[in-house]
GUBA-16355 format. One record per residue (C-alpha): residue in one letter; x, y, z. Coordinates in Angstrom, 3 decimals. Example, Ala and Ser with C-alpha at 12.3 -4.5 7.8 and 13.67 -1.06 7.14 Angstrom:
+----+----------+----------+----------+
: aa :       px :       py :       pz :
+----+----------+----------+----------+
:  a :   12.300 :   -4.500 :    7.800 :
:  s :   13.670 :   -1.060 :    7.140 :
+----+----------+----------+----------+
This chain:
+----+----------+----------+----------+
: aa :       px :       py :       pz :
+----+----------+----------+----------+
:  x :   27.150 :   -5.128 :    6.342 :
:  x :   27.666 :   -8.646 :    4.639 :
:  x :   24.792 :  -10.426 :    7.136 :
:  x :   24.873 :  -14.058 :    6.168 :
:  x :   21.450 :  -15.811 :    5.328 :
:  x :   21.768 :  -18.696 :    7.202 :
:  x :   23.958 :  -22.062 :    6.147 :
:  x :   24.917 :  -23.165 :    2.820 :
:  x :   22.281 :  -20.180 :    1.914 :
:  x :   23.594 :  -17.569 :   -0.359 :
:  x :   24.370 :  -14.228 :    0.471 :
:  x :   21.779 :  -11.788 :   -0.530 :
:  x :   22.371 :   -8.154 :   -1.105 :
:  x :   19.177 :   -5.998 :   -2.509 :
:  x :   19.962 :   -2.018 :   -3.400 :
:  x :   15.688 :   -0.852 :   -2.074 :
:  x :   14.951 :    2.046 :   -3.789 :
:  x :   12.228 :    3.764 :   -2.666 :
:  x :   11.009 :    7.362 :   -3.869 :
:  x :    8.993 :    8.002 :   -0.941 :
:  x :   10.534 :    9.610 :    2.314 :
:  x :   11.101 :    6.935 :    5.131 :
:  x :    9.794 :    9.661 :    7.129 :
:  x :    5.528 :    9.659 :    4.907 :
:  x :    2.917 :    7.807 :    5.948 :
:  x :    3.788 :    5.534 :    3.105 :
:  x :    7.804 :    5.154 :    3.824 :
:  x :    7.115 :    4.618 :    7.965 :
:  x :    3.897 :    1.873 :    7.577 :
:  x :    5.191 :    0.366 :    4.126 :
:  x :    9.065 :    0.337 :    3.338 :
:  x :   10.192 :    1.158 :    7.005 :
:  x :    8.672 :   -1.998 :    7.911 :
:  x :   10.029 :   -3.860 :    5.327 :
:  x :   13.528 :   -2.893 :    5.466 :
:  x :   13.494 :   -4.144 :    8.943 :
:  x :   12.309 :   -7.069 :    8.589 :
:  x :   14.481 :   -7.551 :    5.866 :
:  x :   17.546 :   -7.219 :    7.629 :
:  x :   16.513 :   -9.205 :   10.545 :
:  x :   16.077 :  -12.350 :    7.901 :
:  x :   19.564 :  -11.753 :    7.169 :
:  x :   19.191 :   -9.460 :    4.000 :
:  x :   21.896 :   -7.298 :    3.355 :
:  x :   20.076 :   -3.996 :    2.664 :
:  x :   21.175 :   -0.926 :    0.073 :
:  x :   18.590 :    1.175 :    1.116 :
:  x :   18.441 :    4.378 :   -1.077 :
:  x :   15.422 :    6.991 :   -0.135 :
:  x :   14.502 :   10.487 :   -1.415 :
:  x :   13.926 :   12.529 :    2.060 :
:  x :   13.360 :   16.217 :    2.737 :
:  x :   15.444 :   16.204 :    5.714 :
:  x :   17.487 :   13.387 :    7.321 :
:  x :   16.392 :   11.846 :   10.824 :
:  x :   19.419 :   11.347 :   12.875 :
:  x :   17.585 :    8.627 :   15.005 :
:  x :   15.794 :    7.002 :   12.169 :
:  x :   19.544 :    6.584 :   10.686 :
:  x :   21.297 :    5.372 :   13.609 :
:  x :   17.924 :    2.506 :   14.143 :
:  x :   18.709 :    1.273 :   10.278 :
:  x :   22.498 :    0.853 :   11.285 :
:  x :   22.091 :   -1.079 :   14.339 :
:  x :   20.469 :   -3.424 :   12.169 :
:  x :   23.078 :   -3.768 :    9.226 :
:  x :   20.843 :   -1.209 :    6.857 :
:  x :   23.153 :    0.890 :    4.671 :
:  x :   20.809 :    3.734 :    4.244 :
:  x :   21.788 :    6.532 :    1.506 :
:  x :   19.154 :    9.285 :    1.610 :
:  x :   19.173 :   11.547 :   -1.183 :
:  x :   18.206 :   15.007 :   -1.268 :
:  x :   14.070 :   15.158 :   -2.300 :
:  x :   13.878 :   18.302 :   -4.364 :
:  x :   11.198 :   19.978 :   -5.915 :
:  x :    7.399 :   18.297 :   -6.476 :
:  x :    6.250 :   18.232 :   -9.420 :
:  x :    7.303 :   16.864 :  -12.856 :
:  x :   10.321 :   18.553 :  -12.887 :
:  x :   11.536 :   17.220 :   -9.397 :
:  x :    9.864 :   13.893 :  -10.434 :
:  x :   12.565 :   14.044 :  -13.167 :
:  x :   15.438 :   14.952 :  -10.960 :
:  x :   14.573 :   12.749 :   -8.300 :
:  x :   14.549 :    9.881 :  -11.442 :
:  x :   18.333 :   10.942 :  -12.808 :
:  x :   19.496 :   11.097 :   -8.868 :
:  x :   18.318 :    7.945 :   -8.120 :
:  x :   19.949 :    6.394 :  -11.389 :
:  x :   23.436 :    7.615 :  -10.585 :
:  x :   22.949 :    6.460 :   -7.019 :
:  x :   22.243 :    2.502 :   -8.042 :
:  x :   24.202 :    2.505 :  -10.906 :
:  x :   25.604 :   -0.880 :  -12.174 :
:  x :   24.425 :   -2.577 :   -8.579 :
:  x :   23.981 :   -6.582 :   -8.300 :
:  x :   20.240 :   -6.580 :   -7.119 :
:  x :   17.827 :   -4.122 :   -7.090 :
:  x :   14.436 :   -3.604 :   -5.460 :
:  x :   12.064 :   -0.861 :   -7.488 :
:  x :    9.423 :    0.174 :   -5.643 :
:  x :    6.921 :    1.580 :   -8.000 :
:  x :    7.332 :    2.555 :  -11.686 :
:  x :    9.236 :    6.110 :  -11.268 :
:  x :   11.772 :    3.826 :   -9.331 :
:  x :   11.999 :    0.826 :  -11.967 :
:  x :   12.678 :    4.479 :  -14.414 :
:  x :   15.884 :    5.122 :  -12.659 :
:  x :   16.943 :    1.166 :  -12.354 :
:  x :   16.468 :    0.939 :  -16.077 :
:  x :   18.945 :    4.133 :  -16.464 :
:  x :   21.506 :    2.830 :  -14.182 :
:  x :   21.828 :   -0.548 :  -16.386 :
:  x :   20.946 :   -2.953 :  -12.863 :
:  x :   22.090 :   -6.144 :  -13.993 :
:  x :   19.129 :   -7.920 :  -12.147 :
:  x :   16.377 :   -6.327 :  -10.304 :
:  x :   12.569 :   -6.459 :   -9.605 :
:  x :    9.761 :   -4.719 :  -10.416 :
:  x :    7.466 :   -3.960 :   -7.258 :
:  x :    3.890 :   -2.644 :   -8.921 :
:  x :    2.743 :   -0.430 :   -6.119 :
:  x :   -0.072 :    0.496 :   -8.419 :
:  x :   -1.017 :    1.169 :  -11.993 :
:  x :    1.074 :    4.461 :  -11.735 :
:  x :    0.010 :    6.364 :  -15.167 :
:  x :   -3.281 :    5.198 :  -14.870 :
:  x :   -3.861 :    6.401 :  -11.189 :
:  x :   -2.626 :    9.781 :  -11.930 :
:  x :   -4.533 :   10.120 :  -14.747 :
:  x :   -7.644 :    8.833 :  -13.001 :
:  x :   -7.380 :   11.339 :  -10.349 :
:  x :   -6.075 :   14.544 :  -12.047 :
:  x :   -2.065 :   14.289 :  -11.544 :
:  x :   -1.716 :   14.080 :  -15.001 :
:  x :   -3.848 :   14.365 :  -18.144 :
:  x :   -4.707 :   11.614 :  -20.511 :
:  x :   -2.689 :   11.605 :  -23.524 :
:  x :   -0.098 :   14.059 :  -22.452 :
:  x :    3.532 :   13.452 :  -23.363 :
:  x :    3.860 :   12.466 :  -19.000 :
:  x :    1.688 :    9.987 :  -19.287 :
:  x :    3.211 :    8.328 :  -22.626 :
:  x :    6.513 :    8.491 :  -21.346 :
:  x :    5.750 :    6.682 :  -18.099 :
:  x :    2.651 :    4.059 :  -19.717 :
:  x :    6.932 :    3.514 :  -22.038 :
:  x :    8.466 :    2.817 :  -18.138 :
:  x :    5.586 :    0.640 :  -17.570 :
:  x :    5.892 :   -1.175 :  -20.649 :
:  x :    9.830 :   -1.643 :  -20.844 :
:  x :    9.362 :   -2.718 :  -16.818 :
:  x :    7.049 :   -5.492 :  -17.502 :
:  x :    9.698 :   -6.925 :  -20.352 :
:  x :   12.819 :   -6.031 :  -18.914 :
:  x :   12.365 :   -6.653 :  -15.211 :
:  x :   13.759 :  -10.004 :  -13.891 :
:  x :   10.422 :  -10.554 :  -11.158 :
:  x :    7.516 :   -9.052 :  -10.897 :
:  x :    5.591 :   -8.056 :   -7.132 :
:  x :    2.261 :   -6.753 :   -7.388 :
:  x :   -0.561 :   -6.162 :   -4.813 :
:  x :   -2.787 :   -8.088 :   -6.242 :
:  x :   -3.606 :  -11.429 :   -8.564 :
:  x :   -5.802 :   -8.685 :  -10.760 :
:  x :   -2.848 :   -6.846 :  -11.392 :
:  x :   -0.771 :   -9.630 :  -13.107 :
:  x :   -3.641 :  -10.514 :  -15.535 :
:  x :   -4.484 :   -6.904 :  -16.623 :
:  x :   -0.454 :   -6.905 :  -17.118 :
:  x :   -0.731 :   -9.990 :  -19.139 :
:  x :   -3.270 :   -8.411 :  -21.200 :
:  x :   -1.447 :   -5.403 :  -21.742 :
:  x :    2.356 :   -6.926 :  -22.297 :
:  x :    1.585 :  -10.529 :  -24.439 :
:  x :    1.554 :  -12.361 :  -20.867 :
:  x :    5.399 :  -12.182 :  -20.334 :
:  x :    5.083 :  -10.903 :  -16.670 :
:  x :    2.680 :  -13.365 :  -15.074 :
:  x :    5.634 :  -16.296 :  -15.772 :
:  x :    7.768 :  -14.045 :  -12.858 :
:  x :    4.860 :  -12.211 :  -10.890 :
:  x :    3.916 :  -13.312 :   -7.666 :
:  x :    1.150 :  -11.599 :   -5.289 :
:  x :    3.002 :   -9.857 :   -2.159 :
:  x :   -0.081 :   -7.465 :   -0.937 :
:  x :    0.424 :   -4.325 :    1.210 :
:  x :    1.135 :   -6.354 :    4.369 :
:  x :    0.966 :   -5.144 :    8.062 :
:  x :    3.100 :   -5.781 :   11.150 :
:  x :    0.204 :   -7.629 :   12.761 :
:  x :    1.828 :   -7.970 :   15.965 :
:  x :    1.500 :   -4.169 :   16.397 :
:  x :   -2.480 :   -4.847 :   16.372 :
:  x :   -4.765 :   -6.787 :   18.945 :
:  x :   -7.824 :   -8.648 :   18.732 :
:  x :  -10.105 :   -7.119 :   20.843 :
:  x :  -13.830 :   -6.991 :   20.794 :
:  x :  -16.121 :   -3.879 :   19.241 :
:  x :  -16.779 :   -1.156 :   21.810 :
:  x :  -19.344 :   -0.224 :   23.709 :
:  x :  -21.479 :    2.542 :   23.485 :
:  x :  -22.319 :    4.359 :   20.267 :
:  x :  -21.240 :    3.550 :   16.273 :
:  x :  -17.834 :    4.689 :   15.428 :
:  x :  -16.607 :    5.029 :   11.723 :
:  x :  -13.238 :    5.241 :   11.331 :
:  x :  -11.622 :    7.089 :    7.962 :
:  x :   -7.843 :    6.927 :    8.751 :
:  x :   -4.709 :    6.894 :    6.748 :
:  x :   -3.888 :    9.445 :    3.479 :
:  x :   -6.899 :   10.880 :    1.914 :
:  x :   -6.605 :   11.846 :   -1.776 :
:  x :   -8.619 :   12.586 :   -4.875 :
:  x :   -8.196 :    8.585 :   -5.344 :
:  x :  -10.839 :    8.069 :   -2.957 :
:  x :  -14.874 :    8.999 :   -3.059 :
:  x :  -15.611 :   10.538 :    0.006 :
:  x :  -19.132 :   11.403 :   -1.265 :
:  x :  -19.791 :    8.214 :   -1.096 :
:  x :  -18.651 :    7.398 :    2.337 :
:  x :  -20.706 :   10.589 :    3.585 :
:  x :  -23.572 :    8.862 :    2.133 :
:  x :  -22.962 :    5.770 :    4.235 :
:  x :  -22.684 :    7.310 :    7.121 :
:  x :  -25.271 :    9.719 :    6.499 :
:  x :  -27.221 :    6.429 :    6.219 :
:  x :  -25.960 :    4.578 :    9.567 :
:  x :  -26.493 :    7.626 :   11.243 :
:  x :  -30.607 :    7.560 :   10.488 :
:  x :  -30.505 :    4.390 :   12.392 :
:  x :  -28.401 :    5.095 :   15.146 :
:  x :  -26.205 :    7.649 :   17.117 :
:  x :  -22.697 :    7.342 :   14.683 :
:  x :  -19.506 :    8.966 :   15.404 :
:  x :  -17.566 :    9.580 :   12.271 :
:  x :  -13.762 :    9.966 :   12.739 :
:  x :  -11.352 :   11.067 :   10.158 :
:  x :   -7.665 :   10.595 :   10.750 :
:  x :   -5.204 :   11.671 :    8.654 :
:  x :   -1.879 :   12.837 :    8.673 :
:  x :   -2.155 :   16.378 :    7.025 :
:  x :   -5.070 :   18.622 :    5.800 :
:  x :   -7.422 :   17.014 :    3.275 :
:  x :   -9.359 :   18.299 :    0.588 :
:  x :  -12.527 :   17.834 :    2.263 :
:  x :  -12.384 :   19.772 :    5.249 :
:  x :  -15.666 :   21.586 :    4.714 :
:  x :  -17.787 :   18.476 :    4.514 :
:  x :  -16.257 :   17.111 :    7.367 :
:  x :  -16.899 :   19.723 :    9.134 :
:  x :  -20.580 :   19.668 :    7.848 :
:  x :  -21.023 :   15.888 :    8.672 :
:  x :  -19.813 :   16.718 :   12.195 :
:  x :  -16.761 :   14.181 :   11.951 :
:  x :  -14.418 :   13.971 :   14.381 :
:  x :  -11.014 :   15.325 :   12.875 :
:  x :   -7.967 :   13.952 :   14.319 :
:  x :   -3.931 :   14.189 :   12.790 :
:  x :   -2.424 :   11.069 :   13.551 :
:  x :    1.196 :    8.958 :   12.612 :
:  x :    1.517 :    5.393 :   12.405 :
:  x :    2.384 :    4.846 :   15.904 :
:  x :   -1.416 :    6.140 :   16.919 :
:  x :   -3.198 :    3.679 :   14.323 :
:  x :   -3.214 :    0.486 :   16.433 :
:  x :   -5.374 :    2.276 :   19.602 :
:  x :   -7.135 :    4.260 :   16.725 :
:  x :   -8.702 :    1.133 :   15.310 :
:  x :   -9.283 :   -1.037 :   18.382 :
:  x :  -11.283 :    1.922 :   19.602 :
:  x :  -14.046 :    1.616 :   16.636 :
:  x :  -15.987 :   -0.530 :   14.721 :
:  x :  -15.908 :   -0.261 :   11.141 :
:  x :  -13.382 :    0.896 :    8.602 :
:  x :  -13.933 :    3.064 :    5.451 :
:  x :  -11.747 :    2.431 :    2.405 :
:  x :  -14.154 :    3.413 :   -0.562 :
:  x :  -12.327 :    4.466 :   -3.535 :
:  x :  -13.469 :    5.926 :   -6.402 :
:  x :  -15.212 :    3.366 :   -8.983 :
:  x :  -14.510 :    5.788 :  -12.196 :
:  x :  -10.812 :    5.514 :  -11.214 :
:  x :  -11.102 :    2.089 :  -13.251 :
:  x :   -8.390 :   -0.254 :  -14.691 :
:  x :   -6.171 :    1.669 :  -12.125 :
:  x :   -7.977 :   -0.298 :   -8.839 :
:  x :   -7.023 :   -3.872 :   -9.799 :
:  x :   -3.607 :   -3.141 :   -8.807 :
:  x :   -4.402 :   -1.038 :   -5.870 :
:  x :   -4.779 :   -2.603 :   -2.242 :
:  x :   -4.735 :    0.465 :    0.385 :
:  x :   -3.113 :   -0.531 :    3.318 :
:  x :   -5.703 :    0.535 :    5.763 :
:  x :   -7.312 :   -2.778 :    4.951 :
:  x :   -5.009 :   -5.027 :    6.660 :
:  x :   -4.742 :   -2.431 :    9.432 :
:  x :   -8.462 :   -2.568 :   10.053 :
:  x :   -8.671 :   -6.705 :    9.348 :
:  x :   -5.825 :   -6.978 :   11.880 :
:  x :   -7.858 :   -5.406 :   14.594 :
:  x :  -10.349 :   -7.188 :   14.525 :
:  x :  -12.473 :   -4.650 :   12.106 :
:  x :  -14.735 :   -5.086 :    9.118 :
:  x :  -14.058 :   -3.057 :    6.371 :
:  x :  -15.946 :   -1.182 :    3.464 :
:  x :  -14.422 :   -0.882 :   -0.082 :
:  x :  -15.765 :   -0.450 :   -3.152 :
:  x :  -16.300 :   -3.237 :   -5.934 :
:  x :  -13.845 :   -1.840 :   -8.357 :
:  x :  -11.134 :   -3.357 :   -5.746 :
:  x :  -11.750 :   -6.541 :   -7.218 :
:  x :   -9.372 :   -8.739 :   -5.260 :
:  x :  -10.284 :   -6.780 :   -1.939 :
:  x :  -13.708 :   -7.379 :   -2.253 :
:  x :  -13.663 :  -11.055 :   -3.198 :
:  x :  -11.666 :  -11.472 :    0.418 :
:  x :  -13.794 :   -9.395 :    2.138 :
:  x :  -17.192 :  -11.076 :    0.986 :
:  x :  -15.946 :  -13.984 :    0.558 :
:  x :  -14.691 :  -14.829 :    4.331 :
:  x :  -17.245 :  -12.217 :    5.948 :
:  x :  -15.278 :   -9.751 :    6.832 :
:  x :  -16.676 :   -6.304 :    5.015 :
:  x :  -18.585 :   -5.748 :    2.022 :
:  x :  -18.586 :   -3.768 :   -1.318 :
:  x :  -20.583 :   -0.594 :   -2.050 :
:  x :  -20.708 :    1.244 :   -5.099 :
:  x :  -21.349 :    2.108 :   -9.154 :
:  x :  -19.880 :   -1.250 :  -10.033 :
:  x :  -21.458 :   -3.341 :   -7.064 :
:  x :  -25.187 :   -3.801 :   -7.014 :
:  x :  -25.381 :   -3.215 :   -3.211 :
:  x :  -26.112 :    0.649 :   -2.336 :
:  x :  -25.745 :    2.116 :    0.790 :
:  x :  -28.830 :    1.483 :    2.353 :
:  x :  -27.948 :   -2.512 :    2.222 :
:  x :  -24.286 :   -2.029 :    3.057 :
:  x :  -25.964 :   -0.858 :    5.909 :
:  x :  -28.101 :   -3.603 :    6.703 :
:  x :  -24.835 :   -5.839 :    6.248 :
:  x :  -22.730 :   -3.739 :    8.415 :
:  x :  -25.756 :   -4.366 :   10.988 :
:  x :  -25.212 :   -8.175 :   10.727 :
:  x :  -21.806 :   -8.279 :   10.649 :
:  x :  -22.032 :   -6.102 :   13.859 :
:  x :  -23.951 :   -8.534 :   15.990 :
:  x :  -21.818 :  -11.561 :   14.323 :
:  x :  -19.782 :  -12.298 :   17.677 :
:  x :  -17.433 :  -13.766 :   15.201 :
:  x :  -16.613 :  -11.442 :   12.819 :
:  x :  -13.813 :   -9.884 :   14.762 :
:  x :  -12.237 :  -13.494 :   15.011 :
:  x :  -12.638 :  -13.856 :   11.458 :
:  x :  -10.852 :  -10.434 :   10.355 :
:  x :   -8.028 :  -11.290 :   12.529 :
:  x :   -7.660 :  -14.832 :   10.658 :
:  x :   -7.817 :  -13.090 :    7.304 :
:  x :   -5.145 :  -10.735 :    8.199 :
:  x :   -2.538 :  -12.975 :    9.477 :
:  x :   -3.391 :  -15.108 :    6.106 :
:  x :   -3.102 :  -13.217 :    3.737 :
:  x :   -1.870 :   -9.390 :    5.157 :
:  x :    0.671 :  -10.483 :    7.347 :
:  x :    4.419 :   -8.885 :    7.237 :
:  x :    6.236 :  -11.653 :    7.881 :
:  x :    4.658 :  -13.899 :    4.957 :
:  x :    5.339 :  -11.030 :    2.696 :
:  x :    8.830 :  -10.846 :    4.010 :
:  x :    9.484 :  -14.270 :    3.772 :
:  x :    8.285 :  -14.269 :   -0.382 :
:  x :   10.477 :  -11.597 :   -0.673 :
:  x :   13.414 :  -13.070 :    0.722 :
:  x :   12.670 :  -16.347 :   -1.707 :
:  x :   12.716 :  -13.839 :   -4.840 :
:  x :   15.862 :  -12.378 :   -4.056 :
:  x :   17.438 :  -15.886 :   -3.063 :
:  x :   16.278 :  -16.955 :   -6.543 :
:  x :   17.652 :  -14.175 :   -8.604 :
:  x :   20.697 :  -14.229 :   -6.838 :
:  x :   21.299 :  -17.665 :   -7.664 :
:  x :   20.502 :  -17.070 :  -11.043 :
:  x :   23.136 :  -14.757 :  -11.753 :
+----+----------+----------+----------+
């Protein structure tokens, strides 16, 4: 490895340590894309992954580009593989330089190896979201030891990356305001050049649900809303996901369209509807100011307005705000017969695709979050 960053720029070298397989939904849109882009900006990459079985391919891709990737055996689920996969992961980045956290279970093992420098990347507010949809129970020695990660994190961590600006002031709140001083916003960005503009379809309404579906998300409510567009006009309702959901039944009730789809197929996917779902659940509550689902900038980048609910704060004010989607929900005052109505206007708005595109390479796009990145790791090498 040893890629140089340019001249009279230091040499960076980041250990990424990522829990999720390079090989999920998750790992291929989120840190797959990353890694790459990190090494093409002249990052030399650690990457360490936990991965049920190792793709030869995928492997030889990462070294062509200078990645040293180290996947680690995933184990069992559960808490008990949670654990393992923690202790693993500790040995494995032991007394490293730099190191990249992604998530809290991640900044767990970083704290265990003693990293001498290393950031915290808040994927979401982890306790809170398992709590919120069942994972764990509230008050249960799990969730006290990781709400301890969360809280050593936010002191001991040398920068801070959430997904959103709501994140770093609930963190405040919670920590005596010692992260916001090294936070900065990177949100779940998307290779936009793997998306097109192109303008809405012809023919009938179609819905698009894509991306993983999990108790995190109220798909009541987005049966509702279509339920609702579909007394107005013909409406076909696609879900696309990855595995099996949860929901099967009602999907099967509401007459969706049930496709399994990777990455790869998202791009088409999306050009070939109109409007994206990406309601989550407003009882999930503190846990949604960190959360922005990456569908979003999929969708945006497209060309596509997209429904959320208000409980994504930040989401919603850059949705609203630039015309591209609108908020439904307990916590918004618009129900799903006006969401409708908006989703009507927005519709006939020749340029609301234009605008989603703009808001997407703003503030979604992969190689601004890339390029932040880069500057964090420049700084806290420089630091040392």
């Amino acid at each position: 490895m040893g890629l140089s960053t340019g001249s009279g720029a230091p040499l960076i070298t980041v250990t990424y340590l990522s829990m999720d397989p390079l090989t999920s939904t998750v790992g291929s849109s989120q840190v797959l894309a990353y890694i790459e882009r990190l090494a093409l900006a002249g990052v030399d990459i650690d990457l360490v992954t936990f991965e049920h079985a190792v793709d030869v391919a995928l492997s030889e891709r990462l070294s062509s580009l200078g990645v040293g990737w180290r996947p680690q055996r995933y184990g069992r689920h559960g808490s008990v593989g949670g654990l393992g996969r923690v202790l693993r992961a500790a040995w494995a980045v032991r007394k490293v330089g730099l190191a990249h956290a992604r998530s809290d279970m991640a900044a767990a093992a970083v704290m265990l190896g003693g990293v001498e420098r290393w950031v915290w990347d808040v994927r979401s507010f982890w306790a809170d979201q398992k709590v919120a949809t069942g994972v764990m129970k509230a008050g249960s020695l799990q969730e006290r030891v990781m709400q301890w990660v969360e809280r050593r994190a936010a002191y001991r961590s040398d920068a801070v990356i959430t997904l959103t600006a709501s994140a770093i002031v609930e963190l405040d709140r919670r920590y005596d305001c010692v992260v916001s001083p090294k936070a900065q916003v990177i949100t779940t960005c998307v290779d936009v050049d793997r998306f097109w503009l192109s303008d809405l379809p012809s023919g009938s309404l179609r819905v698009l649900l894509a991306g993983t579906l999990n108790r995190y998300y109220d798909v009541e409510l987005m049966l509702d809303l279509v339920a609702e567009l579909r007394r107005r006009e013909p409406v076909e309702f696609i879900v696309a996901s990855p595995t099996d959901t949860d929901w099967e039944r009602e999907f099967l009730r509401a007459k969706a369209v049930r496709l399994s789809t990777t990455p790869s197929d998202m791009a088409a996917l999306v050009s070939s509807c109109h409007i994206g779902l990406s309601i989550c659940r407003d009882d999930a509550g503190l846990s949604l100011l960190a959360a922005m689902p990456t569908k979003i900038g999929e969708f945006l980048a497209s060309g596509r307005p997209v429904v959320v609910n208000a409980g994504l704060v930040d989401a919603t004010e850059m949705l609203e705000s630039n015309g591209c989607g609108v908020a439904v929900g307990m916590s918004s005052c618009t129900n799903v017969v006006e969401v409708a109505d908006r989703l009507e206007e927005l519709r006939v708005d020749l340029s609301t695709t234009a605008r989603c595109r703009s808001l997407a390479e703003r503030s979604f796009n992969l190689d601004h979050g890339v390029g932040s990145l880069v500057e964090v790791y420049s700084a806290l090498t420089v630091s040392r």
